[in-house]
N, C-alpha and C positions, 0 to 999 in steps of 0.2 A: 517097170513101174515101182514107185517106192511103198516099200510095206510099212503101217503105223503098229501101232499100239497089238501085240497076241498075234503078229507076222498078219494081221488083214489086208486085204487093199485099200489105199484111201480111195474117198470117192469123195466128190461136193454135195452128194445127198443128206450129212446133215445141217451142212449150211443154207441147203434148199429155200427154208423158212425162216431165216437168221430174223426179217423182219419183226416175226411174232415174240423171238426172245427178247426184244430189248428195244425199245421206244423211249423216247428224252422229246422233252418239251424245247422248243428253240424260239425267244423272241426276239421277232425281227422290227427295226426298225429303218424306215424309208427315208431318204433326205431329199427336199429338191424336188425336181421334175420325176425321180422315178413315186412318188406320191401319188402321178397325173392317173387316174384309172386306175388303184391299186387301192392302198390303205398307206397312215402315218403307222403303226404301230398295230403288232397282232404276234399271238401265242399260237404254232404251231406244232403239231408234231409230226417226228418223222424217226426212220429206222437209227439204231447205233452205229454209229461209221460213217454220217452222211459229211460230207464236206459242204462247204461255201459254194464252190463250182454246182454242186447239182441247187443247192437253193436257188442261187441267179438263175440258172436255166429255168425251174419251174416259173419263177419270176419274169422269167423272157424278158431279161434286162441285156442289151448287146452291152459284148466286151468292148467295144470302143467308148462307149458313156462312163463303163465301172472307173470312179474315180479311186476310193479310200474302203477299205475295209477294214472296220474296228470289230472286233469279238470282246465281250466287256471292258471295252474303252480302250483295249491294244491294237496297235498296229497287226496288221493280218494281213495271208495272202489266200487268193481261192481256192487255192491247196489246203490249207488247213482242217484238220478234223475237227467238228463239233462233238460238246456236249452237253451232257442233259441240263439245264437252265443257263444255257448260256444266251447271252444279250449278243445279236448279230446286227450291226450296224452300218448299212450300205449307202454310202454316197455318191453323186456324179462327178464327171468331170465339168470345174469352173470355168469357163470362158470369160476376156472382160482384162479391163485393164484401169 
């Protein structure tokens, strides 16, 4: 096992509560159909570290609809880390010709 900091053991006990160290506000904006039952626009928050992937999921937006993902007005993938005031902006996939 690898030793940290005074030869201790690491352990994930103090990341246990990371939540409580550090919260950021994230607004999100809906485009489209995912609007249908949800909200056009709303300020949430959530722990430091959260990505895009887990918003959609709370969202219960399937990946097959996820068209465009902007983070204040850049191209983005669901991968990306957020933070604290950032504008997340989620569209569908266009159909149509």
């Amino acid at each position: 096992m690898y030793r940290g900091y005074l030869n201790q053991p690491l352990t994930a006990a103090p990341f246990k509560n990371l939540q409580k160290w550090g919260k950021m506000n994230i607004t999100i904006k809906l485009v489209g159909t995912f609007r249908i039952g949800r909200f056009f626009e709303t300020v949430r928050e959530y722990p430091s570290g959260t990505c895009v992937r887990e918003v959609v999921d709370e969202l219960r937006i399937p990946d097959p609809l996820l068209g465009i993902v902007l983070i204040n007005d850049i191209h983005a993938g669901v991968e990306e880390i957020l933070n604290d005031g950032d504008i997340l902006c989620l569209l569908p996939l266009i159909d149509g010709g």
